[in-house]
LOBASE-683801 format. One record per atom (N, C-alpha, C): residue number from 1; y, x, z. Coordinates in steps of 0.05 Angstrom, whole numbers, plus 5000, padded with zeros to 4 digits. Layout:
PT     k   north   east     up
PT   NUM       Y      X      Z
...
END
This chain:
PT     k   north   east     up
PT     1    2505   7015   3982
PT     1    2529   7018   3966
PT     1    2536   6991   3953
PT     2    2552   6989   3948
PT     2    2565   6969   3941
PT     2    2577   6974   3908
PT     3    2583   6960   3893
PT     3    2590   6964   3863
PT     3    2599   6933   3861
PT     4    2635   6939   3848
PT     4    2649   6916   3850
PT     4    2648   6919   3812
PT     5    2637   6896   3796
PT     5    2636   6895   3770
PT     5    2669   6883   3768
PT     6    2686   6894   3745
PT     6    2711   6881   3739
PT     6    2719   6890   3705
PT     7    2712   6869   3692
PT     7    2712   6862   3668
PT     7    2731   6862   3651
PT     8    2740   6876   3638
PT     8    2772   6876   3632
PT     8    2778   6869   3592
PT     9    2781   6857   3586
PT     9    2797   6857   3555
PT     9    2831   6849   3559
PT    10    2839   6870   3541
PT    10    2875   6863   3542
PT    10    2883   6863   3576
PT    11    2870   6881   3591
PT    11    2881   6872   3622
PT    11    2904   6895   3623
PT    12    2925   6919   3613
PT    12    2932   6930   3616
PT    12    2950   6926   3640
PT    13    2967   6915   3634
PT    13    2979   6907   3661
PT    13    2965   6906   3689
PT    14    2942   6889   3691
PT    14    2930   6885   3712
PT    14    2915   6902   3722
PT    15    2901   6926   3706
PT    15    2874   6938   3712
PT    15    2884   6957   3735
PT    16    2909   6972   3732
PT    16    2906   6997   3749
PT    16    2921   6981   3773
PT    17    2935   6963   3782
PT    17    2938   6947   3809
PT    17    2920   6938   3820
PT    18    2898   6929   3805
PT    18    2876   6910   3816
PT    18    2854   6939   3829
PT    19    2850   6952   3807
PT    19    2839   6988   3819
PT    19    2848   6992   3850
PT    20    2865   6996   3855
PT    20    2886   7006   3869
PT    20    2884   6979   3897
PT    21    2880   6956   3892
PT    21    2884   6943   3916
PT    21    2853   6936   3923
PT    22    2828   6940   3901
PT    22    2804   6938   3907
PT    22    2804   6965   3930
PT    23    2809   6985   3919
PT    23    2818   7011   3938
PT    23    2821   7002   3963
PT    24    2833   6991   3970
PT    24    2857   6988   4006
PT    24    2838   6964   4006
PT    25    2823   6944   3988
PT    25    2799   6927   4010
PT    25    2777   6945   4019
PT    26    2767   6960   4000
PT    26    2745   6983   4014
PT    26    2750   6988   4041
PT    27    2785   6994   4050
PT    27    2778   7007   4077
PT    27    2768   6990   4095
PT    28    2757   6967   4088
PT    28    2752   6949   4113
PT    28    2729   6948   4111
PT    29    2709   6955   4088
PT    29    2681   6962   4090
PT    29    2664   6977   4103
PT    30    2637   6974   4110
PT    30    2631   6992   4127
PT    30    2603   7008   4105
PT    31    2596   6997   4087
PT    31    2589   7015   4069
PT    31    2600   7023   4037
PT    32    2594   7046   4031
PT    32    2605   7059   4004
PT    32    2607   7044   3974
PT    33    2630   7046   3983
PT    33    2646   7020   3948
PT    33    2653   7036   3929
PT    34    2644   7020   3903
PT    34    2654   7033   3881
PT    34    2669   7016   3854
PT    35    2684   7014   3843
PT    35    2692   6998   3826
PT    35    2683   7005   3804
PT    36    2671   6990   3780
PT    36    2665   6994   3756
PT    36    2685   6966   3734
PT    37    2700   6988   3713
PT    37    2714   6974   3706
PT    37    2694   6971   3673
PT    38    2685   6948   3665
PT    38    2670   6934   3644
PT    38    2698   6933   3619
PT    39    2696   6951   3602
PT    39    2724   6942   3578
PT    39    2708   6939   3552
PT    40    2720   6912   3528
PT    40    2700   6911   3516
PT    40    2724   6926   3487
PT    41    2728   6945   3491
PT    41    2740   6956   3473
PT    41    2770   6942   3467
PT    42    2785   6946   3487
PT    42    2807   6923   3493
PT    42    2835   6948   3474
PT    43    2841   6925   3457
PT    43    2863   6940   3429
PT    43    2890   6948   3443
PT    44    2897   6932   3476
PT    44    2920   6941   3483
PT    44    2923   6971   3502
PT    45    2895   6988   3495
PT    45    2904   7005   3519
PT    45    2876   7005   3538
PT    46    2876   6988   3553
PT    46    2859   6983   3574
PT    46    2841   6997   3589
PT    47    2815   7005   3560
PT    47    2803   7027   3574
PT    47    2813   7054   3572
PT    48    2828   7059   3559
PT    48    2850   7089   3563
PT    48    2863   7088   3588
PT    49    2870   7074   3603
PT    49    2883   7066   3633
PT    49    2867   7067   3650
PT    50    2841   7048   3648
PT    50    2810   7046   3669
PT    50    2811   7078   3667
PT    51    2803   7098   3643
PT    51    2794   7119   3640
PT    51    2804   7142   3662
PT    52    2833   7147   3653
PT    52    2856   7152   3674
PT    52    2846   7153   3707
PT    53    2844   7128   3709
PT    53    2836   7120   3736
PT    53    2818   7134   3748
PT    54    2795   7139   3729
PT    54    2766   7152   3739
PT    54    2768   7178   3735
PT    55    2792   7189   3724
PT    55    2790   7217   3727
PT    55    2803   7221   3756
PT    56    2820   7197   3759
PT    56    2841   7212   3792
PT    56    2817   7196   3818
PT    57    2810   7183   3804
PT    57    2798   7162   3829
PT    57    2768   7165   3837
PT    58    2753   7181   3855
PT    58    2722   7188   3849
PT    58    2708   7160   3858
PT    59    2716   7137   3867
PT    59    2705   7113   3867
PT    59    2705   7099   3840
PT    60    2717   7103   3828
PT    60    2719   7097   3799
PT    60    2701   7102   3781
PT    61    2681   7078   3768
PT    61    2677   7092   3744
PT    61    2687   7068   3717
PT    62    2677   7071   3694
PT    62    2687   7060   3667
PT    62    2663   7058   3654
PT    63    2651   7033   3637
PT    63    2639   7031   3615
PT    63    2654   7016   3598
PT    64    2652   7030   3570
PT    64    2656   7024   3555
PT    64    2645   7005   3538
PT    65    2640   6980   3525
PT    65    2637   6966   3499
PT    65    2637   6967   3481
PT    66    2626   6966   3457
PT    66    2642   6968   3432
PT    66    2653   6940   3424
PT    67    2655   6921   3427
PT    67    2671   6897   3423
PT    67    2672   6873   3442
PT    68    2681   6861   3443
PT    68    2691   6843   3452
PT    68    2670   6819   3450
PT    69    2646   6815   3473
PT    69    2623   6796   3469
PT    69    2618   6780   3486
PT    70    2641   6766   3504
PT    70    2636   6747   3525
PT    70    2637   6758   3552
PT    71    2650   6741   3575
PT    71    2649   6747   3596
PT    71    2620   6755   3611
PT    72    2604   6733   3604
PT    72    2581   6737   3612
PT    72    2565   6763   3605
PT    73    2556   6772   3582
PT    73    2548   6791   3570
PT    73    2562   6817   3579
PT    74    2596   6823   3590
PT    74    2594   6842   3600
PT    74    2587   6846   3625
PT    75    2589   6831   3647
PT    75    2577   6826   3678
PT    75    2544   6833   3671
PT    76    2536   6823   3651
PT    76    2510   6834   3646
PT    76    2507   6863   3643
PT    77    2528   6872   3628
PT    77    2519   6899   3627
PT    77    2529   6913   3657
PT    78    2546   6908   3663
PT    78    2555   6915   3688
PT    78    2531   6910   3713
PT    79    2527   6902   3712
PT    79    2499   6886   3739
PT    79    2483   6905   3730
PT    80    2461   6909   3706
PT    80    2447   6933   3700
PT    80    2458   6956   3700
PT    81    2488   6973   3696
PT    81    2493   6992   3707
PT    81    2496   7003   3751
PT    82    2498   6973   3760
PT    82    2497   6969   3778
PT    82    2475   6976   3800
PT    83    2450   6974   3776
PT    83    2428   6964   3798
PT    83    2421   6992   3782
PT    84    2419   7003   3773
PT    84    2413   7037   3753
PT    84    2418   7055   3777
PT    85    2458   7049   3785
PT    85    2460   7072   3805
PT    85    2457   7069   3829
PT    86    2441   7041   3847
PT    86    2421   7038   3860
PT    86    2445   7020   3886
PT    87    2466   7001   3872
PT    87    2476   6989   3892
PT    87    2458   6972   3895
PT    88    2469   6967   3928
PT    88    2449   6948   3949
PT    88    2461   6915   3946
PT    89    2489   6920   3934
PT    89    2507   6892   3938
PT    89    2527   6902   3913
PT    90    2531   6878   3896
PT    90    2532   6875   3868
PT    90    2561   6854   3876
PT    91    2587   6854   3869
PT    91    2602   6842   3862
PT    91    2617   6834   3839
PT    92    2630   6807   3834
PT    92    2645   6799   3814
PT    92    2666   6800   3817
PT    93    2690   6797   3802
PT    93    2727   6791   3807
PT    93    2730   6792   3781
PT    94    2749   6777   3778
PT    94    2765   6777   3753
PT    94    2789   6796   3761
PT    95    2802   6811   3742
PT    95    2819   6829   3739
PT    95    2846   6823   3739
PT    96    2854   6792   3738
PT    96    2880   6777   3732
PT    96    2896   6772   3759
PT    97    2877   6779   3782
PT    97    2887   6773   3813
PT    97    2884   6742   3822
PT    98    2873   6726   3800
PT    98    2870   6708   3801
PT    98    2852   6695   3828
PT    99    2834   6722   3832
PT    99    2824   6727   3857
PT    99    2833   6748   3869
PT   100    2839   6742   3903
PT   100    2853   6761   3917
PT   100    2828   6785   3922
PT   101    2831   6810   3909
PT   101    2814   6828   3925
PT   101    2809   6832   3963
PT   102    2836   6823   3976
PT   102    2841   6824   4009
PT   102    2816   6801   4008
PT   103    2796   6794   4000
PT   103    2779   6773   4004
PT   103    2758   6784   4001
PT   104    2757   6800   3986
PT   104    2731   6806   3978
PT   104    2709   6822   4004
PT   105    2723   6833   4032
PT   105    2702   6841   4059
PT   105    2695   6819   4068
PT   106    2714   6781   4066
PT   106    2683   6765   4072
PT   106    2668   6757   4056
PT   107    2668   6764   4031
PT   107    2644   6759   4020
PT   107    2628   6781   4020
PT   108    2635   6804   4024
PT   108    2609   6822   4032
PT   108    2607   6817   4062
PT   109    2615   6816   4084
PT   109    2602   6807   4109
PT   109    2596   6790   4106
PT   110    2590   6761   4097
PT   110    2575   6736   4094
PT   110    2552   6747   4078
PT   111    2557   6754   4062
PT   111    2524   6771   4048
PT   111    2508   6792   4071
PT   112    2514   6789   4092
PT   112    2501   6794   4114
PT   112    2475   6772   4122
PT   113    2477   6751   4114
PT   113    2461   6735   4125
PT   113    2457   6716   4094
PT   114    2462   6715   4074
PT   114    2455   6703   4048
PT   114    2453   6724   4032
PT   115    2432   6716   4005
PT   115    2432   6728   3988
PT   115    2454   6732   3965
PT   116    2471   6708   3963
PT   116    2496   6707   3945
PT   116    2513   6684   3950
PT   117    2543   6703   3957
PT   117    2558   6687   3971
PT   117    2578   6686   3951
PT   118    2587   6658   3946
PT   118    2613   6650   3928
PT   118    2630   6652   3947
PT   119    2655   6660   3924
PT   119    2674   6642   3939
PT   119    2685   6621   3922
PT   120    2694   6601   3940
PT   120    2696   6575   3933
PT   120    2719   6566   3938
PT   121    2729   6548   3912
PT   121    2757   6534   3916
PT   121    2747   6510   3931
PT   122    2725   6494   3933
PT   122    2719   6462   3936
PT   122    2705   6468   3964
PT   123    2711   6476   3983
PT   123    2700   6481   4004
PT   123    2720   6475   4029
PT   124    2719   6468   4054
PT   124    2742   6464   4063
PT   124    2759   6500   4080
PT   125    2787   6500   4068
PT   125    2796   6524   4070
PT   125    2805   6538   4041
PT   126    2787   6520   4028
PT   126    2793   6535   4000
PT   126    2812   6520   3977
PT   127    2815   6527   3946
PT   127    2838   6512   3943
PT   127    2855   6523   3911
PT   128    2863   6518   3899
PT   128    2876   6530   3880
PT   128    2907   6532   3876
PT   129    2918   6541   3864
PT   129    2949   6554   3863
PT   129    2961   6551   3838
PT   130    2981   6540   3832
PT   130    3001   6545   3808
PT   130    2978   6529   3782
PT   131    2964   6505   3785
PT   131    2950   6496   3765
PT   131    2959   6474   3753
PT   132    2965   6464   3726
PT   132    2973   6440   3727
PT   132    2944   6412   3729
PT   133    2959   6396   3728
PT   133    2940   6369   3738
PT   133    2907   6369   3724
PT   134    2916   6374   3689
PT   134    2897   6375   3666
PT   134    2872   6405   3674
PT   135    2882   6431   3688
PT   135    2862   6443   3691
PT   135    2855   6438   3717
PT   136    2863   6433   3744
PT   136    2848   6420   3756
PT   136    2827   6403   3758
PT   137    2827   6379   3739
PT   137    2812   6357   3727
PT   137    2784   6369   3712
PT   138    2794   6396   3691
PT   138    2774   6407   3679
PT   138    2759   6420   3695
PT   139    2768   6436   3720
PT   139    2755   6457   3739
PT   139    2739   6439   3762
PT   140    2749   6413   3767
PT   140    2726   6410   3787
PT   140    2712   6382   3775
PT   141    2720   6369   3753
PT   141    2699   6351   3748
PT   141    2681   6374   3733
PT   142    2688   6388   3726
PT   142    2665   6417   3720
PT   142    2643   6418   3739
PT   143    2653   6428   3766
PT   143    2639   6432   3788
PT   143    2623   6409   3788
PT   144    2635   6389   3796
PT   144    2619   6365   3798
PT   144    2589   6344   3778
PT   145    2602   6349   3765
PT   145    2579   6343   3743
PT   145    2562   6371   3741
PT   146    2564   6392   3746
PT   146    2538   6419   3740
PT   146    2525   6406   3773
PT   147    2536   6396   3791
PT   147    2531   6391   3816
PT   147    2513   6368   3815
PT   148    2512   6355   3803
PT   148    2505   6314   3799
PT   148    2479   6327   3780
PT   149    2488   6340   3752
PT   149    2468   6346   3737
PT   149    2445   6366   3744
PT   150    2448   6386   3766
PT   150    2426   6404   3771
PT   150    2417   6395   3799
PT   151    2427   6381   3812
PT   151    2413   6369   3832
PT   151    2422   6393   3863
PT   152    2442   6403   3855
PT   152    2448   6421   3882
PT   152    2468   6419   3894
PT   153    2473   6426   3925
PT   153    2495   6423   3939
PT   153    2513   6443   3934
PT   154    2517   6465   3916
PT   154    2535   6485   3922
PT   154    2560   6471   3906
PT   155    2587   6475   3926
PT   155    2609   6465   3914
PT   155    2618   6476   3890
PT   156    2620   6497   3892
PT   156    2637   6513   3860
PT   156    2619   6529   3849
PT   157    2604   6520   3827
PT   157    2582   6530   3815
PT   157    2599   6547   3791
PT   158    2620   6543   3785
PT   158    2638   6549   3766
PT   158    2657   6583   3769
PT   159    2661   6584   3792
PT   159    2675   6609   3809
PT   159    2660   6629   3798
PT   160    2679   6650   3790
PT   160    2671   6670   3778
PT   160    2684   6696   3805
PT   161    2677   6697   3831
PT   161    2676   6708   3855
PT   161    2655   6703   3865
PT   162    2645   6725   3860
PT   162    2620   6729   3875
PT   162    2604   6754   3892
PT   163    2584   6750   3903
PT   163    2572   6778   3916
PT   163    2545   6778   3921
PT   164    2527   6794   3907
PT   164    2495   6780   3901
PT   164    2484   6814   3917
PT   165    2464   6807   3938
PT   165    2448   6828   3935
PT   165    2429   6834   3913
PT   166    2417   6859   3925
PT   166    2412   6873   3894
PT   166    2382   6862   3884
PT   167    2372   6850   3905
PT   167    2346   6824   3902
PT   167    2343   6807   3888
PT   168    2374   6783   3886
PT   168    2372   6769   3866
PT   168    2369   6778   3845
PT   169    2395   6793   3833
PT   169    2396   6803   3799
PT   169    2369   6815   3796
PT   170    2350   6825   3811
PT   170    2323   6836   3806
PT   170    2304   6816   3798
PT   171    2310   6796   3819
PT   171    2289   6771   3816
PT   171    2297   6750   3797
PT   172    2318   6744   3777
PT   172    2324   6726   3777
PT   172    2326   6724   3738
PT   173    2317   6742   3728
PT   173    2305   6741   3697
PT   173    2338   6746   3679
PT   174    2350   6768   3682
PT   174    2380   6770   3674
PT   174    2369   6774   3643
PT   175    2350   6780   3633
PT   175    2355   6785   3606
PT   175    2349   6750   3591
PT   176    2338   6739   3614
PT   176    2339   6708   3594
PT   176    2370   6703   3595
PT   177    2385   6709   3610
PT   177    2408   6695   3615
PT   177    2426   6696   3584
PT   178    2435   6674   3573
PT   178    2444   6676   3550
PT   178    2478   6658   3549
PT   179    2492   6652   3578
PT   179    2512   6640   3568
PT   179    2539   6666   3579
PT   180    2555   6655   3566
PT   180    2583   6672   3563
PT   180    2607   6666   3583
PT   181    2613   6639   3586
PT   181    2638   6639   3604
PT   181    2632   6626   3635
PT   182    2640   6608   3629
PT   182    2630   6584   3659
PT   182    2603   6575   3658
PT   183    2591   6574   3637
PT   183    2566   6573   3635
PT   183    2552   6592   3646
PT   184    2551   6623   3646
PT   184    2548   6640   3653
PT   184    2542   6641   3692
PT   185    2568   6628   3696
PT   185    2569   6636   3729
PT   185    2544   6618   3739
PT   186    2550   6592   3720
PT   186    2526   6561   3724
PT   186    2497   6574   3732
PT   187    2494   6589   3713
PT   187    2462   6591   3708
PT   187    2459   6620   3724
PT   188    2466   6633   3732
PT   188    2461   6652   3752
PT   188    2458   6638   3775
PT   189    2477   6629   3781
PT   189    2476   6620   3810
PT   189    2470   6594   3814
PT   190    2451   6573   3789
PT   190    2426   6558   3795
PT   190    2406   6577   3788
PT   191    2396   6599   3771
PT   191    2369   6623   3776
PT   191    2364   6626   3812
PT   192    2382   6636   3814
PT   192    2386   6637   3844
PT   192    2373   6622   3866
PT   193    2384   6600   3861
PT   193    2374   6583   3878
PT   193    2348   6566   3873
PT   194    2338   6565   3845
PT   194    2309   6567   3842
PT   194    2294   6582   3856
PT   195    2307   6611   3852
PT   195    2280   6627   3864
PT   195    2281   6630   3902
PT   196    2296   6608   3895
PT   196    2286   6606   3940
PT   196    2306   6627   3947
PT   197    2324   6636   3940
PT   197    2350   6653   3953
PT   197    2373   6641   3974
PT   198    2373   6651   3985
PT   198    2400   6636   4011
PT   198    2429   6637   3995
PT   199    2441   6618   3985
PT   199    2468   6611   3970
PT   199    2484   6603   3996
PT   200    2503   6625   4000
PT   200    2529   6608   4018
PT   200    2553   6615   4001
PT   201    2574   6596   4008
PT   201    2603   6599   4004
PT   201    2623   6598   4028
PT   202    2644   6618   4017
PT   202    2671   6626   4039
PT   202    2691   6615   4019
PT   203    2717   6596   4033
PT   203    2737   6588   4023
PT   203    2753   6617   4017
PT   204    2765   6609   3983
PT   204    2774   6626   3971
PT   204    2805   6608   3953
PT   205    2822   6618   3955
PT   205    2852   6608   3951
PT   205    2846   6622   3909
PT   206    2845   6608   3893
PT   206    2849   6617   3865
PT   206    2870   6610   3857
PT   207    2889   6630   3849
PT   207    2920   6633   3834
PT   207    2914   6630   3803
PT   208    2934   6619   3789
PT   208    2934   6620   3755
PT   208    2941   6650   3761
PT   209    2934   6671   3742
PT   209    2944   6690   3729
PT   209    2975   6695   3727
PT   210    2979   6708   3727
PT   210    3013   6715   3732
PT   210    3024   6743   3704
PT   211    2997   6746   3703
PT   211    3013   6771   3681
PT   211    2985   6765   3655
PT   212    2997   6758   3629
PT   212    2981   6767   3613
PT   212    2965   6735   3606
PT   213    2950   6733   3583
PT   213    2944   6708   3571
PT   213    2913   6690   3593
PT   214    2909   6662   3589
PT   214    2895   6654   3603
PT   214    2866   6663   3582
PT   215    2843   6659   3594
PT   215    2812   6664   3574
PT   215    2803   6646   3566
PT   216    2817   6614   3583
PT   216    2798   6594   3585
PT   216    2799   6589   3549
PT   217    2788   6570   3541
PT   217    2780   6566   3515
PT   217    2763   6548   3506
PT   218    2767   6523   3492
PT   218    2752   6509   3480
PT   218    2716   6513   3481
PT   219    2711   6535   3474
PT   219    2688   6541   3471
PT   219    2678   6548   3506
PT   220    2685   6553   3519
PT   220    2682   6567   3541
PT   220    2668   6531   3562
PT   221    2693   6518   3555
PT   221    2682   6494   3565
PT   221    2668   6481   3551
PT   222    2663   6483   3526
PT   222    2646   6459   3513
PT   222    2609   6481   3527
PT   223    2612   6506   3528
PT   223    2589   6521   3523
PT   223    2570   6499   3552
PT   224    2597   6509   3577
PT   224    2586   6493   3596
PT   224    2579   6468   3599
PT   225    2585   6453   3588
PT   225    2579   6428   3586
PT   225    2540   6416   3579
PT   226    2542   6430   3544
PT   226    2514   6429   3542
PT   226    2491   6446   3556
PT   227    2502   6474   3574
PT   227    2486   6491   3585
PT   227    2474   6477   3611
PT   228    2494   6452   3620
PT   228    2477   6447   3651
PT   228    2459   6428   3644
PT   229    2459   6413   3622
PT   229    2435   6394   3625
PT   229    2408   6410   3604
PT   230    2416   6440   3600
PT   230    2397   6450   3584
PT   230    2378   6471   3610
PT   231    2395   6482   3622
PT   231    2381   6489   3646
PT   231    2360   6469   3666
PT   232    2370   6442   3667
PT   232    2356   6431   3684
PT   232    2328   6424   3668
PT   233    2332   6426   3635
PT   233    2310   6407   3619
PT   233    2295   6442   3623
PT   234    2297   6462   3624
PT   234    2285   6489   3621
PT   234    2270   6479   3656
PT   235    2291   6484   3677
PT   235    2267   6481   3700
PT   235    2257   6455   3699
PT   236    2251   6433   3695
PT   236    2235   6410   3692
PT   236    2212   6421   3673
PT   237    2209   6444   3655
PT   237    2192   6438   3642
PT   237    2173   6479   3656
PT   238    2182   6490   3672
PT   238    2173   6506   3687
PT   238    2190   6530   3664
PT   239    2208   6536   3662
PT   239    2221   6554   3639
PT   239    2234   6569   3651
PT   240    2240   6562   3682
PT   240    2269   6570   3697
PT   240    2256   6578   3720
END
């Protein structure tokens, strides 16, 4: 089974389209999908709509939050409800469309032969949409320096698209994991590749958001910044 984690604060607009077109990618799966919509107690609505959903939708389910505690921290809770109701293949998406769900069957058929498959804007095929110059600059000298500083080839360490069998998140110490935004994606998917796991990426097209406010945030990038040279000083000293 498969369990697509999708994390929602303030997504009202987005949640029940993104539901709905995760839906119509299932049919191209060849095993049983389920969407779990992560709300961290979102003031516009949100999980009253997810809720909705899971009463009409039996692939549907909903957890609830009581507040609002970081991207990372809910994927966390999401990945442990994940691996509870015994999915074999664990996915990520953001809820903004920012990633196309019609993408998400090659990253579960490439998780045919890897343990966790990004998808990747810095890959050839892949690419971003509607960005101005200044977040470009932030998103891949991002990439680049977590790339220079942890000593690995994966292009977009930053991509929050992803597809992990249920091996890694088992093997890979989720309750150390302590960062929240882009840091977050960093340090999973260097855990990862510490513990000797096969890391591939599939070119993936990322759109700005079209409905509703951006997440990015001062804090979100500064978090990442000090997190990659704090991971590498953790595995240098056998911590990781």
């Amino acid at each position: 089974m498969l369990v697509v984690c999708l994390p929602t604060y303030n997504e009202r607009t987005n949640v029940e389209p993104m539901v709905h077109a995760l839906g119509q990618a299932f049919t191209e799966l060849g095993p049983p999908a389920r969407v779990l919509v992560i709300d961290d107690n979102s003031p516009d609505g949100t999980g009253q709509i997810a809720d909705r959903l899971a009463s009409e939708l039996d692939w549907v389910d909903v957890l609830h939050r009581p507040h609002k505690d970081g991207l990372g921290r809910a994927y966390l809770a999401g990945f442990d409800w994940a691996l509870q109701a015994g999915a074999e293949l664990i996915a990520e998406i953001d809820c903004d469309f920012s990633h196309r769900p019609e993408d998400l069957p090659r990253l579960v058929t490439a998780a045919e032969r890897a343990d966790l498959v990004l998808g990747s804007r810095y890959i050839a095929g892949g690419g971003t949409r509607n960005w101005s110059l200044t977040r470009r600059a932030i998103s891949r000298g991002g990439c680049l320096y977590a790339q220079a500083m942890l000593g690995v080839g994966v292009s977009d360490l930053t991509g929050g698209f992803k597809c992990f069998r249920r091996a890694v998140l088992e093997a890979v110490a989720l309750d150390q994991v302590d960062a929240h935004g882009y840091g977050f994606q960093i340090e999973v998917t260097y855990r990862a590749l510490r513990a000797g796991f096969r890391v591939a990426e599939v070119p993936i097209v990322f759109s700005e958001r079209s409905s509703g406010g951006s997440k990015m945030s001062y804090r979100i990038v500064s978090e990442a910044i000090w997190k990659v040279p704090a991971l590498r000083i953790a595995a240098a000293r056998g911590r990781l």
